[in-house]
C-alpha angles and dihedrals in degrees: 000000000000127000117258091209124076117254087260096037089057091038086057090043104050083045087067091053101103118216091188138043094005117176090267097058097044082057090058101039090049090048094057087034087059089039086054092246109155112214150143132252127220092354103205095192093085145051110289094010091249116230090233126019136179112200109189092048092042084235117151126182116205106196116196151190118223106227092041091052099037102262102191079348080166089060101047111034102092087063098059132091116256089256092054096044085056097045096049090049082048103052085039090058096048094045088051087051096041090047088047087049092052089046086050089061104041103265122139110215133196127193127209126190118219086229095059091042083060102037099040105010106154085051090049097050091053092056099048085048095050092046094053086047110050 
């Protein structure tokens, strides 16, 4: 499948694509920061750099977006292009190893999807907070 943008038009496009502090996770540090949960973004100091971290409880958040980790990636996988289907099983396989590697260590780990923060996102925000919590 080709793409339907011009080289230019899909390179401005992807470099408006944020890895880091991403609507999603401003919700949910403005949500703990209002509950008056302490934590860290994007902790460096461990495998994945977790969105949210929590140091002293070995807690770590991993909030994603669907299309980028392979959210239903079965599903959808016959409709991407050869370079996209390579980069998704890609980004998958390194978050497995980087969640094995956490466990390895003693961290719990949770992971959100975008698409449930903006669906159900009271829901979600309890249970990030009660995870972080408990």
């Amino acid at each position: 499948m080709t793409d339907v943008f011009s080289r230019e038009k899909r390179s401005e496009i992807m470099s408006r694509i944020r890895s880091k502090n991403t609507v999603p996770e401003k919700t949910v540090f403005s949500y703990l920061r209002k509950k008056g949960i302490y934590f860290r973004r994007h902790y460096p100091e461990i495998p994945g750099k977790p969105d949210i971290a929590l140091p002293g409880k070995k807690k770590a958040v991993f909030i994603d977006g669907g299309f980028w980790h392979g959210f239903r990636f079965s599903t959808v996988r016959r409709r991407l292009s050869p370079y996209w289907k390579e980069k998704i099983q890609k980004n998958i396989l390194r978050d497995r190893k980087n969640r094995a590697k956490l466990k390895r260590l003693g961290w719990s780990c949770m992971r959100v999807w975008d698409h449930d923060l903006e669906k159900r996102k009271d829901e979600s925000l309890l249970k990030i907070m009660n995870f972080l919590e408990g």
